[in-house]
C-alpha positions in Angstrom: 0.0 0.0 0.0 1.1 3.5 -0.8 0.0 4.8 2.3 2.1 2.4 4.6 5.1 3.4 2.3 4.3 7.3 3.5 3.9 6.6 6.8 7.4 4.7 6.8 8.8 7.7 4.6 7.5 10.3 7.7 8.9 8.2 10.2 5.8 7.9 11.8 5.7 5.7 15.6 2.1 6.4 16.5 -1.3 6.6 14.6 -4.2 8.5 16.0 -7.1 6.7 14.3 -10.7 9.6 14.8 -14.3 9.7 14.6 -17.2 12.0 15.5 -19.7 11.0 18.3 -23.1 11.9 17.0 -22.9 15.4 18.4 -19.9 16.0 16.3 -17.5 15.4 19.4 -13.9 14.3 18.4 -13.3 10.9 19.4 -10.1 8.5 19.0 -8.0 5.5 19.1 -4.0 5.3 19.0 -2.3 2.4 17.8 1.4 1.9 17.4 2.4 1.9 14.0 2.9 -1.6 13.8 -0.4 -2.1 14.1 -1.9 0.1 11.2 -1.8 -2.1 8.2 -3.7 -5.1 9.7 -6.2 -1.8 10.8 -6.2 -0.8 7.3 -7.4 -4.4 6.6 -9.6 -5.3 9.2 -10.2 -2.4 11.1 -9.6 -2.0 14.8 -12.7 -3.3 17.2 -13.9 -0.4 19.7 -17.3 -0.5 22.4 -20.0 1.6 20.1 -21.8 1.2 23.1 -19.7 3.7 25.0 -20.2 6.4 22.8 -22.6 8.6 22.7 -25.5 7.8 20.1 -23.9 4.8 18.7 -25.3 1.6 20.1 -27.1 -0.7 22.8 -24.8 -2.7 24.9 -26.2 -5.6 23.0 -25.3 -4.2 19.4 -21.6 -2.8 21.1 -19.2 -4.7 18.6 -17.8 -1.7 15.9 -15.1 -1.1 13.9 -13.0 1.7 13.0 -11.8 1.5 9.2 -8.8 4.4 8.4 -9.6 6.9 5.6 -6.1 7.4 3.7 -7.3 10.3 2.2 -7.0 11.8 5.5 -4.0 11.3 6.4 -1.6 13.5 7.9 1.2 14.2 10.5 -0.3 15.8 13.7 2.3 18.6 14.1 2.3 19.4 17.9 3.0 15.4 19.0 6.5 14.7 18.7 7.7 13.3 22.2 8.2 10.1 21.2 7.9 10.1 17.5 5.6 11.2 15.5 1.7 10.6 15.4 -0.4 10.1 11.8 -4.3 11.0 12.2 -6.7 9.1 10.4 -10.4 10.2 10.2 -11.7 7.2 10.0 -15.3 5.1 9.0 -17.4 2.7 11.4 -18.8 -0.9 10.6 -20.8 -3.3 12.1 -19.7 -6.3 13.3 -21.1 -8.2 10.0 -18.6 -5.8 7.8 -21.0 -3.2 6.8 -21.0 0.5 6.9 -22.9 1.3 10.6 -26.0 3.1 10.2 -25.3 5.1 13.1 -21.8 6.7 11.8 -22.6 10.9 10.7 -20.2 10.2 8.1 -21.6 7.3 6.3 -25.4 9.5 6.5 -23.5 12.1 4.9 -21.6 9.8 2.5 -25.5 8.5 1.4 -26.2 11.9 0.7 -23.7 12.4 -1.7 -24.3 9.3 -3.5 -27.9 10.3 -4.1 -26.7 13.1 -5.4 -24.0 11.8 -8.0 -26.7 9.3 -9.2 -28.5 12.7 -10.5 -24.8 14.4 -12.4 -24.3 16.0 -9.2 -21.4 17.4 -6.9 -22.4 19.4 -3.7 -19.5 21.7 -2.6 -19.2 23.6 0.9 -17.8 26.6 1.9 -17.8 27.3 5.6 -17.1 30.3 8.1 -16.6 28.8 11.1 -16.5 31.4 14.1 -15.0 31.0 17.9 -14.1 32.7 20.9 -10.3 32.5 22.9 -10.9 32.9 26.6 -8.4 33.8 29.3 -8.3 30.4 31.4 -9.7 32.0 34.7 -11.4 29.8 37.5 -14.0 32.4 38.7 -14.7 33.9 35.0 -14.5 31.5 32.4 -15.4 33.9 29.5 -12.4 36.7 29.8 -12.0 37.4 26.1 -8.3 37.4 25.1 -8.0 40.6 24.2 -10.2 43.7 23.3 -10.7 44.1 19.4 -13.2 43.9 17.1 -14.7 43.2 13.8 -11.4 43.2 11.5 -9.3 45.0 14.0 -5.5 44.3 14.2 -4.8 41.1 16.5 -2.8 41.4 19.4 0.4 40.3 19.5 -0.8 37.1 20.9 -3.7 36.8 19.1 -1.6 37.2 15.9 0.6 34.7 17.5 -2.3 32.1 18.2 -3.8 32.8 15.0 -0.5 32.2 12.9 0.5 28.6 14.5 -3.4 27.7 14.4 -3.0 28.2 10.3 0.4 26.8 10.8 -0.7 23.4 11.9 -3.8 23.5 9.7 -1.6 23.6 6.7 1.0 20.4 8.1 -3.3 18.6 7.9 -3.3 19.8 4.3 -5.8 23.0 5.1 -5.7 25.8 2.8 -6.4 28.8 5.1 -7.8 31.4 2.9 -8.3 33.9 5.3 -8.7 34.9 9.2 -9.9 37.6 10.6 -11.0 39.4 13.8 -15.0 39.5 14.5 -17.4 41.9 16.2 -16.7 39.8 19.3 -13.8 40.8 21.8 -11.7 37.7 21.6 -14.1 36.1 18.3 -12.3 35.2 15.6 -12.9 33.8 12.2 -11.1 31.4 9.8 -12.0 30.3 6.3 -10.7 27.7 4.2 -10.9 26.6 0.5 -13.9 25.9 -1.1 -14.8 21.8 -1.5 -16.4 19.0 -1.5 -19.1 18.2 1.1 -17.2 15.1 2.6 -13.8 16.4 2.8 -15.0 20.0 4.2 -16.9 18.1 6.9 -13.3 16.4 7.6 -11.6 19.5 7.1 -14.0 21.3 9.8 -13.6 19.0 12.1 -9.6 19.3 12.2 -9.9 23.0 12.5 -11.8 22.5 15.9 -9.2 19.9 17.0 -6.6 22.3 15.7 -8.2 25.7 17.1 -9.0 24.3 20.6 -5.2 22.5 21.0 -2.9 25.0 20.1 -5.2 27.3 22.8 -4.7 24.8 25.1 -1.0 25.4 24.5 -1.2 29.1 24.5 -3.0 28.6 28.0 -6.2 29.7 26.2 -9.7 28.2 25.9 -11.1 27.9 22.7 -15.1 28.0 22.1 -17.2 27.7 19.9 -20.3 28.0 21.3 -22.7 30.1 19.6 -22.9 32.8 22.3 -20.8 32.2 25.3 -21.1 35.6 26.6 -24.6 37.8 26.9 -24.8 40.6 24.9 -22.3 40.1 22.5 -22.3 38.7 19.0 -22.5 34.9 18.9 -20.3 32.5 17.0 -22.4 31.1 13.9 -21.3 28.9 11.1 -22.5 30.3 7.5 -22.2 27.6 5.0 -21.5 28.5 0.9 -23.0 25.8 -1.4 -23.4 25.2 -4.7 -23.8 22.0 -6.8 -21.4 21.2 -9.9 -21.7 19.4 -12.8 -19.7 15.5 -11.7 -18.9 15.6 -15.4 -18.1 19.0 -17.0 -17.1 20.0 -13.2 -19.3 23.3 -14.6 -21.2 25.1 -11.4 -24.8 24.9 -12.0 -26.1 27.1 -9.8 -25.0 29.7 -12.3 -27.2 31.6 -15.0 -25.5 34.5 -17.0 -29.3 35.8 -17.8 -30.6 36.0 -14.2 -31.2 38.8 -12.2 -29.7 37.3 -9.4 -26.8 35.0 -11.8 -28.8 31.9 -10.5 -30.1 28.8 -12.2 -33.4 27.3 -12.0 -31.5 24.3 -9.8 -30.5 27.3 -7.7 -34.3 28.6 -6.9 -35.3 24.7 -6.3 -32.6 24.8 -3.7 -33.1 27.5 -2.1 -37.3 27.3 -2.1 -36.1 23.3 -0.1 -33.9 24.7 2.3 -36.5 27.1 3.5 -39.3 24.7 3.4 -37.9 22.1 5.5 -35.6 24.7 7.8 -37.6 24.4 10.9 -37.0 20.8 10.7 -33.2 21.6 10.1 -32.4 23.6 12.9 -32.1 20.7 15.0 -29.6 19.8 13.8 -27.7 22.9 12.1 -28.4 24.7 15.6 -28.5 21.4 18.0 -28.0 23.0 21.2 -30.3 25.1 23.7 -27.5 27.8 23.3 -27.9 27.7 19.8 -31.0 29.8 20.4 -29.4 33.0 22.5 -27.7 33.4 18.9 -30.6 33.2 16.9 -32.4 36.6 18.0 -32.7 40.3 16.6 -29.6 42.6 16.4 -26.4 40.7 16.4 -26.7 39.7 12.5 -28.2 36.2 12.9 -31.2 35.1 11.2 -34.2 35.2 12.7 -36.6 35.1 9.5 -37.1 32.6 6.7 -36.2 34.9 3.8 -34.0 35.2 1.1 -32.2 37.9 -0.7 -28.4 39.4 -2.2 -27.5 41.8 -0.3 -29.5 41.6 2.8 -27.5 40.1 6.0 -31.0 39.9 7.9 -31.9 37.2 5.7 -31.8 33.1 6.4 -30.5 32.1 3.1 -28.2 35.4 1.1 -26.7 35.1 -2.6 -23.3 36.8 -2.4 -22.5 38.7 -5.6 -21.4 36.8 -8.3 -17.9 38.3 -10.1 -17.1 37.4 -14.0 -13.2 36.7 -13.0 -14.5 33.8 -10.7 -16.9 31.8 -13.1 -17.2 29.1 -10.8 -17.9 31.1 -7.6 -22.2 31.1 -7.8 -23.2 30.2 -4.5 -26.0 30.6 -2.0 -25.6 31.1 1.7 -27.0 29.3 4.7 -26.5 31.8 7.6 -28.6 30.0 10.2 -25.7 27.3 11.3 -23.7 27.6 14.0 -20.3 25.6 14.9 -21.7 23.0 17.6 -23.1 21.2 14.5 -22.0 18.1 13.4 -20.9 18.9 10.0 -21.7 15.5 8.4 -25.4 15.4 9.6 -25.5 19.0 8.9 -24.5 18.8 5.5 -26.4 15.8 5.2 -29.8 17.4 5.9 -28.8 20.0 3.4 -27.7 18.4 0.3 -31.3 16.3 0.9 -33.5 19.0 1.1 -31.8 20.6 -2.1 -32.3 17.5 -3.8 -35.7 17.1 -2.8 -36.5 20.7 -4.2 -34.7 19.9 -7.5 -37.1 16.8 -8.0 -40.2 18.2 -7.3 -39.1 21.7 -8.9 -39.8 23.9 -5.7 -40.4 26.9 -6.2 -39.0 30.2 -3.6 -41.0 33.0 -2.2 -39.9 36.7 -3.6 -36.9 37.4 -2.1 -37.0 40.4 0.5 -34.1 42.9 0.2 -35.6 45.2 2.9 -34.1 44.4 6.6 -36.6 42.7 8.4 -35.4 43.7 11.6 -36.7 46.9 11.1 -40.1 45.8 10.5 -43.1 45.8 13.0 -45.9 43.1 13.8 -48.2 44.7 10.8 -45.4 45.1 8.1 -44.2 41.1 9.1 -47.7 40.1 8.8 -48.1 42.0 5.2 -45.4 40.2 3.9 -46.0 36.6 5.5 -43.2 35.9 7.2 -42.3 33.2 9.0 -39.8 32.6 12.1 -37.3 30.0 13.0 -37.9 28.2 15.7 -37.0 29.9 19.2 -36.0 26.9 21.1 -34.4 23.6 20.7 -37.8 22.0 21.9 -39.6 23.6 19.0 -36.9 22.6 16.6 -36.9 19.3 18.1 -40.7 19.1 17.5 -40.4 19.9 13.6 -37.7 17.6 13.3 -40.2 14.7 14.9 -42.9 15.2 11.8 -40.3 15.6 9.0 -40.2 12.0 6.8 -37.7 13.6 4.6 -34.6 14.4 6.8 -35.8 11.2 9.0 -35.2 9.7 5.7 -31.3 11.3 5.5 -30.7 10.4 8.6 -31.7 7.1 8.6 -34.2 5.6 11.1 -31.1 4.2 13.8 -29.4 7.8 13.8 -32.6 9.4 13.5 -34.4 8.4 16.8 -31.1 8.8 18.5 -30.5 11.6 18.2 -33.9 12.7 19.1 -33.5 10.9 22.3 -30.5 12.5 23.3 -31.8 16.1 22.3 -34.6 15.6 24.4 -33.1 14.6 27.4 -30.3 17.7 27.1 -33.9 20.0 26.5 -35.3 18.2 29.7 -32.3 18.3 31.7 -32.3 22.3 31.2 -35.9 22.4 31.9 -34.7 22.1 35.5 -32.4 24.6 35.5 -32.6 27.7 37.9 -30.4 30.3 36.2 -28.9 33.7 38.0 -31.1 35.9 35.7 -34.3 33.8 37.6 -33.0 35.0 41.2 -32.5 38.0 39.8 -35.8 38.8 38.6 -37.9 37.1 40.7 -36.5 36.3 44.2 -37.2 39.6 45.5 -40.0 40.3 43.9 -42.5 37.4 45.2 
């Protein structure tokens, strides 16, 4: 194997061998070297039922198959010699993919979509907060700037190793930037497709939240850590190409907006069903403190160009980058697991291309501006305000049950439910606050 002959090449003595939980949690196996091409082979047996959302005690027997696509050197473990990282697939114990494994629901995905001519390509922005590691405040920003400010010296610092490492995983940083948050940060990589982004996305979290860790930082990215100031979201570029010609087929010269007719079935799909998909693109109770009026994040099912109030936005479209027609999905935020997430959207656009759905006018206006009676002329709807209410769409949707598959899909709506139940009970400070004095 080529790959065994690269790892001997690097010098390699350990192999870190990863997978996602299904709340997109980093999980992972190291093997000694010696040990990697009978893995390659036969895979490596692990408990499913340990993890979360895998499997009944009864059904526990997995296996963890290597990716060579993904590999890489990890470049902060050296003590020792160094350690490969493998992203890695699950199967049952009878040799077949397991149903439960995000990556094989996304992998499905993208099948159905090359059996119709198609490619689905991603784009993410994934935002997150560094933190001062303090015992009594756990959310002291690491320094004061904001949206495209210059970085500290140690944010430069943190920022420059962070692209650093993500380049020794094969990560083409295009850009990084301060956000409107003191201590929020951005980082954007190339443009791809919908499997290896999802890989890619979750090596930047890895990468973000070690190399913090060695900075004596903490690294978030939950949607809004602190109250009051702008939360950490996830917009996601898409576009579908042509498997063939590799031509981008969301474009059309003679539009108004440069977008094809595939382009308006997307679009009209992802706002049908995106009640249903905030469950999963926003799967957290946090997820929610983001989603509200004045901090940017969508809080209305609309479309439009320009307008940065809306839930789905088509950036302009430049004649010296043919292939870069795209719409945006700006509802996401970085707690997601990126294969279910892109999962869920690559369906729904496939589902609109079928039955040739068919997108409201878009609204160029900002909605935030508008009051009850101007909302009600125009008929617009909301997404959902909680994670219960997501949770409850998601319940009656057939469709993304049917992306998910019917193991993953009950699942994961047990474990959301019990994370909505458990902070049910919760008394917060702002409760004291308001009330204990009062009554």
């Amino acid at each position: 194997m080529k790959i065994l002959e690269q790892v001997k090449k690097d010098g390699v003595k350990f192999v870190s061998l990863q997978i996602t939980d299904l709340l997109g949690v980093v999980k992972e196996i190291v093997i000694p070297v010696e040990e990697l091409e009978n893995t390659l082979k036969n895979g490596v047996w692990f408990d499913g039922s340990s993890v979360e959302g895998f499997a009944r005690i009864q059904e526990s027997d997995l296996f963890l198959k290597p990716d060579p696509a993904t590999y890489s050197i990890v470049p902060w473990l050296k003590e020792n010699g160094k350690t490969a990282r493998f992203i890695c697939d699950i199967y049952g114990a009878d040799g077949k993919p397991f149903a439960g494994d995000p990556r094989f629901v996304l992998k499905k995905a993208i099948e159905e979509a090359a059996k119709m001519g198609f490619e689905y390509n991603i784009g993410p922005e994934m935002e997150f907060y560094l933190f001062r590691k303090d015992e009594k405040a756990r959310t002291i920003p690491m320094d004061y700037g904001s949206y495209f400010d210059l970085s500290s010296h140690e944010g430069y610092r943190v920022i420059k190793e962070i692209i650093t490492a993500l380049k020794n995983f094969g990560i083409t940083v295009e850009a990084s930037h301060h956000e409107v948050g003191q201590g929020q940060y951005e980082i954007d990589f190339n443009y791809g497709p919908a499997l290896q982004i999802a890989d890619k996305l979750l090596t930047l979290k890895y990468t973000v939240k070690k190399i913090a860790q060695m900075h004596g930082l903490h690294a978030t990215f939950m949607p809004k850590p602190i109250k009051g100031a702008a939360g950490s979201g996830m917009h996601i570029h898409q576009s579908l190409f042509d498997i063939k010609t590799a031509r981008n087929l969301f474009h059309d010269e003679t539009d108004k907006y440069k977008l094809s007719k595939i382009a308006y079935n997307f679009i009209a799909a992802q706002m049908k069903f995106i009640k249903a998909m905030c469950a999963i693109l926003c799967p957290t109770v946090n997820s929610y403190k983001r989603l509200i009026s004045g901090f940017e994040a969508p809080v209305y099912i609309t479309w439009a160009s320009m307008n940065r109030s809306s839930l789905i936005r088509v950036p302009k479209w430049f004649k010296q980058k043919p292939k870069s027609a795209r719409i945006e999905l700006r509802c996401a935020d970085p707690t997601c697991n990126p294969y279910l997430a892109f999962a869920i959207m690559l369906k729904a656009g496939l589902d609109g291309i079928k039955n040739n759905l068919k997108p409201p006018k878009p609204l160029e206006d900002n909605v935030f501006q508008f009051d009850d009676k101007g909302l009600a002329s125009v008929n617009i709807d909301m997404l959902p305000t909680s994670l219960w209410e997501a949770l409850h769409e998601l319940k009656k949707n057939k469709l993304l049950q049917e992306a998910l598959g019917d193991h993953l899909f009950k699942k994961y709506i047990d474990i959301k439910t019990r994370e909505w139940d458990e902070f049910k009970t919760q008394v917060t400070s702002w409760e004291i606050d308001k009330y204990l004095d009062i009554f």
